[in-house]
Structures are given as C-alpha cells and as structure tokens.
Biopython code that builds the backbone (N, CA, C, O; Angstrom):
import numpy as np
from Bio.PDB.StructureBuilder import StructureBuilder

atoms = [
    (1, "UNK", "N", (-14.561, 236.508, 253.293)),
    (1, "UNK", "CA", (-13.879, 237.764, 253.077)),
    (1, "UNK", "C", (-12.818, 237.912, 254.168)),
    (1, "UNK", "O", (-13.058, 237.849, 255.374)),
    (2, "UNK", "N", (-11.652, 238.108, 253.631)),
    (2, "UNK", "CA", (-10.862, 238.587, 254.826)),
    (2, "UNK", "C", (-10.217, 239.820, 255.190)),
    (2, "UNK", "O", (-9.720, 240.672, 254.454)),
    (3, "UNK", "N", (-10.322, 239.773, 256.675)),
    (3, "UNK", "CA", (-9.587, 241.128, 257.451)),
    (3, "UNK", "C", (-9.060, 242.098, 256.885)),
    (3, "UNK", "O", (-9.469, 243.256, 256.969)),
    (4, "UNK", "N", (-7.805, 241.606, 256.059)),
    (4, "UNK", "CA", (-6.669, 242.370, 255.108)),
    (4, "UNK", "C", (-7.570, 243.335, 254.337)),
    (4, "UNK", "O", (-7.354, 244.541, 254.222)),
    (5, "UNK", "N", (-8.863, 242.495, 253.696)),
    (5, "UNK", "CA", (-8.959, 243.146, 252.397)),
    (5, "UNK", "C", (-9.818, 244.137, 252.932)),
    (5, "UNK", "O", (-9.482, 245.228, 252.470)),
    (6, "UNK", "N", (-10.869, 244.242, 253.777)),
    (6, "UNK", "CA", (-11.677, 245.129, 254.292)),
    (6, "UNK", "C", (-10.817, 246.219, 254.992)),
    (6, "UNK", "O", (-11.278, 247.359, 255.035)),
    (7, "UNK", "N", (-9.806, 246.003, 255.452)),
    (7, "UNK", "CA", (-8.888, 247.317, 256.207)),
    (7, "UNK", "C", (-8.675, 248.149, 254.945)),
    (7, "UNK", "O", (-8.987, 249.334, 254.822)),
    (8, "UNK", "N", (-8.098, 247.369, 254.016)),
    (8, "UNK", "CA", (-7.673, 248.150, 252.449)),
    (8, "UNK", "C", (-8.712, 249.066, 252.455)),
    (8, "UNK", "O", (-8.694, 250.194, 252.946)),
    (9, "UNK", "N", (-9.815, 248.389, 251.753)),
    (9, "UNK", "CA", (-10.977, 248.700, 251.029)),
    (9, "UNK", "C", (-11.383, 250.393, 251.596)),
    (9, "UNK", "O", (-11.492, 251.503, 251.076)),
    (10, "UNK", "N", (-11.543, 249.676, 253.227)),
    (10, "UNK", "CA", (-11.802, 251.051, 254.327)),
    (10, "UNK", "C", (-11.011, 252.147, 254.893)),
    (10, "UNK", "O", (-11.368, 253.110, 255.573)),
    (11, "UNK", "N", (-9.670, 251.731, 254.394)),
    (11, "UNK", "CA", (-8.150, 252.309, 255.148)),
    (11, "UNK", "C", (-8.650, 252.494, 256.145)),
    (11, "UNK", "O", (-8.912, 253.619, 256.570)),
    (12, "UNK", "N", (-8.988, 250.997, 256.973)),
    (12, "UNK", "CA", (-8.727, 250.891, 258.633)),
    (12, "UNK", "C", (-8.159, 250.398, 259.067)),
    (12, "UNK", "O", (-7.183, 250.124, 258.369)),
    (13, "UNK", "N", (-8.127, 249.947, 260.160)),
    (13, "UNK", "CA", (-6.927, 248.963, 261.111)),
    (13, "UNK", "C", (-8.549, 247.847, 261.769)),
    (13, "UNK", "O", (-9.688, 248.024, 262.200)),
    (14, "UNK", "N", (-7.392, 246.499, 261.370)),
    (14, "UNK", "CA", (-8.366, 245.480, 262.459)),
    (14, "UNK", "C", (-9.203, 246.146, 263.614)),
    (14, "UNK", "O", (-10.404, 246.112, 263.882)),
    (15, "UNK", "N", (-8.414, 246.595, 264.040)),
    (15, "UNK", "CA", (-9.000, 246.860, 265.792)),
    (15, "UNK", "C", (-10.565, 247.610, 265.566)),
    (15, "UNK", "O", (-11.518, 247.678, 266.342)),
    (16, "UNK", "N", (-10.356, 248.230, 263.908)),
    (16, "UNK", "CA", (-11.654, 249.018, 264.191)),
    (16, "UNK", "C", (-13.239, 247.879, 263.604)),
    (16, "UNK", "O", (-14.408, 248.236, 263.749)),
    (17, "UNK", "N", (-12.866, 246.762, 263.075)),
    (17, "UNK", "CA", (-13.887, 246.052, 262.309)),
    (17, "UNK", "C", (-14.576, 245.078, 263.849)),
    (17, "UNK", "O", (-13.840, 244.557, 264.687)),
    (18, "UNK", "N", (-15.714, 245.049, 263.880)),
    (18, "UNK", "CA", (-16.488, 245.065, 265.085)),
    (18, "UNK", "C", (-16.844, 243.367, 265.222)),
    (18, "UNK", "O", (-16.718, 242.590, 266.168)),
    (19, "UNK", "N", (-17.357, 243.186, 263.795)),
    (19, "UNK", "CA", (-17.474, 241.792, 263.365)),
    (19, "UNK", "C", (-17.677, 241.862, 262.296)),
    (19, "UNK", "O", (-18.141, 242.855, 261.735)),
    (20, "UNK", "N", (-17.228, 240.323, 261.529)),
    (20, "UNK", "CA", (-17.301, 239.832, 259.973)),
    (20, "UNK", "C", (-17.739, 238.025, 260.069)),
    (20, "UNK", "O", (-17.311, 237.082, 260.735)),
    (21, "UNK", "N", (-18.761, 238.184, 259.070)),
    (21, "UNK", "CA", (-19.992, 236.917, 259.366)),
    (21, "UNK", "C", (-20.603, 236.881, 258.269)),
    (21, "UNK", "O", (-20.771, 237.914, 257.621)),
    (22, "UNK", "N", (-21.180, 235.346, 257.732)),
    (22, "UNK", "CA", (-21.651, 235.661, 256.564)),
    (22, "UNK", "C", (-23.041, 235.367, 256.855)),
    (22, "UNK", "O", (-23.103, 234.273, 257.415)),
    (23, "UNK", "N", (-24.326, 235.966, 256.684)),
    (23, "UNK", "CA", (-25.301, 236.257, 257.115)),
    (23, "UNK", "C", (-26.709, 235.456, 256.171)),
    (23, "UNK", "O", (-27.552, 235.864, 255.372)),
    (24, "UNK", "N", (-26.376, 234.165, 256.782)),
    (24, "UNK", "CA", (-27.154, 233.239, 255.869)),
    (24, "UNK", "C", (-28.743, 233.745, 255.338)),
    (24, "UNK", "O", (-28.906, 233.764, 254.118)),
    (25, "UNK", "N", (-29.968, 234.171, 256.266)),
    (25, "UNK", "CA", (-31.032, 234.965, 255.940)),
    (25, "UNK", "C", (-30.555, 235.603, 255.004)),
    (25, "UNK", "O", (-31.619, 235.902, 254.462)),
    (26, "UNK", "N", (-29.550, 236.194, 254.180)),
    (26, "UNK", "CA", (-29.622, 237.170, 253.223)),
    (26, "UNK", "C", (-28.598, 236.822, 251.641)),
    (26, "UNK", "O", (-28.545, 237.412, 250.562)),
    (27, "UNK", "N", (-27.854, 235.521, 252.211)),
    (27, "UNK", "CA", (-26.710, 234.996, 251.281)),
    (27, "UNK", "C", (-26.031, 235.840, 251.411)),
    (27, "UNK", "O", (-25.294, 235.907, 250.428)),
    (28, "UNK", "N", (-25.852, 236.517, 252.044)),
    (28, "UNK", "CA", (-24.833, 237.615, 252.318)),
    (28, "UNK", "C", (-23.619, 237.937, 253.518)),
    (28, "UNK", "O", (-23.742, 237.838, 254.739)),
    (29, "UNK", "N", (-22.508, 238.323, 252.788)),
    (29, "UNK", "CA", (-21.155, 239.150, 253.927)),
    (29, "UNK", "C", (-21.568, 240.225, 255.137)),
    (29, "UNK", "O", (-22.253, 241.242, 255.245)),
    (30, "UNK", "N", (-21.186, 239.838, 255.521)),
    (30, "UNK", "CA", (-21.550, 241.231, 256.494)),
    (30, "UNK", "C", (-20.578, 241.403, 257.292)),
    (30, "UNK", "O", (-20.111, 240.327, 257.666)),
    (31, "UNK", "N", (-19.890, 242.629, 257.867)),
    (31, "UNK", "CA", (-19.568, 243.680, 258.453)),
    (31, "UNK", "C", (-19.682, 244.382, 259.030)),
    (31, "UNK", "O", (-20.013, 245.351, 258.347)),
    (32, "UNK", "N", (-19.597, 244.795, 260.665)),
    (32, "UNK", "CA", (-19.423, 245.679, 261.001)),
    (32, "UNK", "C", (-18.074, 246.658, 261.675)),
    (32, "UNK", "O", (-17.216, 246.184, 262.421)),
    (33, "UNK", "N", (-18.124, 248.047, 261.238)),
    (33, "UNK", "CA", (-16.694, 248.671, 261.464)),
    (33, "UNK", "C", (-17.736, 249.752, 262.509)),
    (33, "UNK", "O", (-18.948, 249.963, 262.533)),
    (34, "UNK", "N", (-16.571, 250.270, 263.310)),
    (34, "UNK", "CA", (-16.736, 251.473, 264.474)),
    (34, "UNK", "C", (-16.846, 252.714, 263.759)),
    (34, "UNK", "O", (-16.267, 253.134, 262.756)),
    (35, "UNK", "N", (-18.005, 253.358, 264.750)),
    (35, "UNK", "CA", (-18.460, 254.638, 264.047)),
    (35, "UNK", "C", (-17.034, 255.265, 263.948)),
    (35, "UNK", "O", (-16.085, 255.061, 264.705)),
    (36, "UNK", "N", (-17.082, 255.941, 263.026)),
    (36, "UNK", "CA", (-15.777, 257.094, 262.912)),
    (36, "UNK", "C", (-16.100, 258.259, 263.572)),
    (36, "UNK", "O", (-15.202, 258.864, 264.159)),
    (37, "UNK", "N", (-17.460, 258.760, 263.576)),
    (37, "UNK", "CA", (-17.846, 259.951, 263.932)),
    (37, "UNK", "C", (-18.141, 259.296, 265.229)),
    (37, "UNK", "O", (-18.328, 258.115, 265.521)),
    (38, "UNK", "N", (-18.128, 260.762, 266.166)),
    (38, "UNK", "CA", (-18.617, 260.220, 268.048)),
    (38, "UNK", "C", (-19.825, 260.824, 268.017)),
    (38, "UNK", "O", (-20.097, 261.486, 269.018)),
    (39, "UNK", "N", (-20.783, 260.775, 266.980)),
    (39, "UNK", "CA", (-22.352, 260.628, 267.044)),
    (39, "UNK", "C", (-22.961, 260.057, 267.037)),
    (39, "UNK", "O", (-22.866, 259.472, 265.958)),
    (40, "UNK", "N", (-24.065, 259.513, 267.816)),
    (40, "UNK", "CA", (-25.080, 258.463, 268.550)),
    (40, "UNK", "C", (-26.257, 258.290, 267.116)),
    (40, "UNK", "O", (-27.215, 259.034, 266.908)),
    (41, "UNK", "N", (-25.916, 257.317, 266.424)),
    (41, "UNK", "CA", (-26.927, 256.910, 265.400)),
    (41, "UNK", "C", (-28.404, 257.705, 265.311)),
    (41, "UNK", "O", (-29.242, 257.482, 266.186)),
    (42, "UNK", "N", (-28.660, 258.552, 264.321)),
    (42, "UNK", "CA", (-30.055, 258.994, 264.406)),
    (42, "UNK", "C", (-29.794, 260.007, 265.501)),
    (42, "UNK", "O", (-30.383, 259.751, 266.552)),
    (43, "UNK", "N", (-28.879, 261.345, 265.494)),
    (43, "UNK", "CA", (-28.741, 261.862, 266.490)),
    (43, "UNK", "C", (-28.409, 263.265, 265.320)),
    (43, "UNK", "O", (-27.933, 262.996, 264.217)),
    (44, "UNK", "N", (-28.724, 264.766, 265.714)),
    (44, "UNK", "CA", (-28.443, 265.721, 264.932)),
    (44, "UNK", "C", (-26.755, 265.560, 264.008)),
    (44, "UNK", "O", (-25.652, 265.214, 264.431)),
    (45, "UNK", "N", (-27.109, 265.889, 262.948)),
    (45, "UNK", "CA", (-25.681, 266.168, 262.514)),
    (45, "UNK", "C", (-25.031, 264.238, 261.532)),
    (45, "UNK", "O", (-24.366, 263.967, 260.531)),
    (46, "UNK", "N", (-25.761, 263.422, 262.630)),
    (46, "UNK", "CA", (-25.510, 262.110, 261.926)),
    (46, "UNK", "C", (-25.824, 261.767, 260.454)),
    (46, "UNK", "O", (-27.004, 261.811, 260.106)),
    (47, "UNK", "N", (-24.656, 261.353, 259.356)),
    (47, "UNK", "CA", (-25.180, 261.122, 258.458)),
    (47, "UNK", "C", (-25.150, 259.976, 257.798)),
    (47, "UNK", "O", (-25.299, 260.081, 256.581)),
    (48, "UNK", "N", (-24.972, 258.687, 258.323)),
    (48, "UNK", "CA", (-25.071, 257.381, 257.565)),
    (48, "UNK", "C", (-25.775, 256.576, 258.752)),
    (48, "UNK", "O", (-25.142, 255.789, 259.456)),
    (49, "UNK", "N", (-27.270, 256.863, 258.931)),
    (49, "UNK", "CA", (-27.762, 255.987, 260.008)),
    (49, "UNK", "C", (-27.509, 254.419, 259.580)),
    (49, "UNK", "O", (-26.702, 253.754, 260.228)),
    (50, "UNK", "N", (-28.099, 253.948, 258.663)),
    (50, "UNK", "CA", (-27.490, 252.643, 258.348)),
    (50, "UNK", "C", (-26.495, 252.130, 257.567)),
    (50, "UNK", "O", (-26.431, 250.925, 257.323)),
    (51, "UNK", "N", (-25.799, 252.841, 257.198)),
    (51, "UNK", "CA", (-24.358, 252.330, 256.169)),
    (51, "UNK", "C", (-24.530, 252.564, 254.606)),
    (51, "UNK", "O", (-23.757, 252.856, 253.694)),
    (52, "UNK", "N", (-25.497, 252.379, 254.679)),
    (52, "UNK", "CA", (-26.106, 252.239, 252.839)),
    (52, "UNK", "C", (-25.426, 253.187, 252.244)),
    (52, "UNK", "O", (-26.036, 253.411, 251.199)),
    (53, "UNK", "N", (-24.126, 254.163, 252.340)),
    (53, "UNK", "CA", (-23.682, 254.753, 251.188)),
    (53, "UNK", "C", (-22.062, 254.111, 251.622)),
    (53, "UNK", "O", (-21.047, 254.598, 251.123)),
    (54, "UNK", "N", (-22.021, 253.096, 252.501)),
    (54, "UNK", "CA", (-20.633, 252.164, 252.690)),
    (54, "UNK", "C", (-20.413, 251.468, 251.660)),
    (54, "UNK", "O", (-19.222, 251.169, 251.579)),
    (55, "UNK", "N", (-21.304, 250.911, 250.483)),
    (55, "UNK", "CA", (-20.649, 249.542, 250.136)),
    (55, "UNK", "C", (-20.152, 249.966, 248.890)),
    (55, "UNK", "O", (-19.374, 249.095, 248.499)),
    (56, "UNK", "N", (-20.219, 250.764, 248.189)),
    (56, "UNK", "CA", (-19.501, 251.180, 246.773)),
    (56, "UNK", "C", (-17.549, 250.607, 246.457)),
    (56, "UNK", "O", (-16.989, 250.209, 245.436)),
    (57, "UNK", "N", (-16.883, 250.910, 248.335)),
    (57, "UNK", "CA", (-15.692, 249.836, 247.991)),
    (57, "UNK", "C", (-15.810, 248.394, 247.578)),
    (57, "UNK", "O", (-14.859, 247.842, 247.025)),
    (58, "UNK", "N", (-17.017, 247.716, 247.840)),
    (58, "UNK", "CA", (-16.840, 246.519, 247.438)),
    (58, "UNK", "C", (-17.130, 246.231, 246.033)),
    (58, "UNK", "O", (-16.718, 245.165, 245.575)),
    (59, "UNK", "N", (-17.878, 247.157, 245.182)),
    (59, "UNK", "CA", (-18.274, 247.013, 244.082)),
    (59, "UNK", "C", (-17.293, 245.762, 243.057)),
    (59, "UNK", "O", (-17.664, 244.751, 242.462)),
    (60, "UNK", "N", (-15.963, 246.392, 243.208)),
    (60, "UNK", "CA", (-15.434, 245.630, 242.667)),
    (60, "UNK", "C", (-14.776, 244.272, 242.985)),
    (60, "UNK", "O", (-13.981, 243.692, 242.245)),
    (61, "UNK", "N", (-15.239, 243.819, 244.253)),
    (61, "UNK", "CA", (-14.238, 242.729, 244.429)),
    (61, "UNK", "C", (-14.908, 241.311, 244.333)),
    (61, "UNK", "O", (-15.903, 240.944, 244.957)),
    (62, "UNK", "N", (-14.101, 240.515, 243.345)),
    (62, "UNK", "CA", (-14.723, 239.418, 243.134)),
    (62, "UNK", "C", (-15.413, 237.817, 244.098)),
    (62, "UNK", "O", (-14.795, 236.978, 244.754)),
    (63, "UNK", "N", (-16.456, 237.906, 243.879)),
    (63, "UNK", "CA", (-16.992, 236.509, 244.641)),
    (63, "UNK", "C", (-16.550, 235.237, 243.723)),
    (63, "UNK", "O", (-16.852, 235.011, 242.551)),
    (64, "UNK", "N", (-15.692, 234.429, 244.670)),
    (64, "UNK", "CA", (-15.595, 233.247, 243.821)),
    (64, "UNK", "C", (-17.040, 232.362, 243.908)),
    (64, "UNK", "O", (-17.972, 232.486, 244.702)),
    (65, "UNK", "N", (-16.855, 231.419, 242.777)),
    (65, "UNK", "CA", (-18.292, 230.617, 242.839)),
    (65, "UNK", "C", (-18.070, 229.555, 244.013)),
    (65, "UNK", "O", (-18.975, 228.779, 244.321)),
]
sb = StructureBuilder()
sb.init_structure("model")
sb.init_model(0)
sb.init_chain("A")
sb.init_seg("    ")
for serial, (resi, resn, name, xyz) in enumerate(atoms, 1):
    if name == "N":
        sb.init_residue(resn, " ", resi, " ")
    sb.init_atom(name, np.array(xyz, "f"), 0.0, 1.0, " ", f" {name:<3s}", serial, name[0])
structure = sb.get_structure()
C-alpha cells in the first residue's frame, strides 16, 4: 500500500502516518496514523481506543492477487 493513497483515503499529510508494514501473523496491511485528538488512549472523553471504526476508507480499494 502506498503513502499517497492512505493520505487520500485519510486527508492527511505523510508526516502524520507513524508506520506502514504488512503484518505477516495476520496476512494483513497495517497502519499506523497520529492521534488527531490530544487524548491519552482509554482516557475520559476518548473515542476510538483501538481504531476499529478507521477502516471503512479502505473498503473499497482493491488488493491485487
């Protein structure tokens, strides 16, 4: 996956994607981008402790075989 397309996807800038790796234990992409919010994970008010309502941009983008 590259840089370009995850800035799109996220309307971010490089600087904010933390790391991108493909995460063999799972056959899977992975990603990480910088909190947007300046709240400490699992902290009042926080609402995406683990990402799980992030991936709906990727829904559509194709895996080649």
């Amino acid at each position: 996956m590259k840089e370009d397309l995850i800035c799109r996807l996220y309307r971010t800038t490089p600087d904010q994607i933390v790391s991108m790796l493909f995460f063999d234990p799972a056959l899977a992409y992975k990603f990480t981008l910088k909190r947007s919010l300046k709240r400490l994970q699992g902290s009042i008010g926080e609402n995406d402790t683990f990402g799980t309502q992030q991936h709906a941009p990727l829904l559509d983008v194709e895996i080649p075989d």
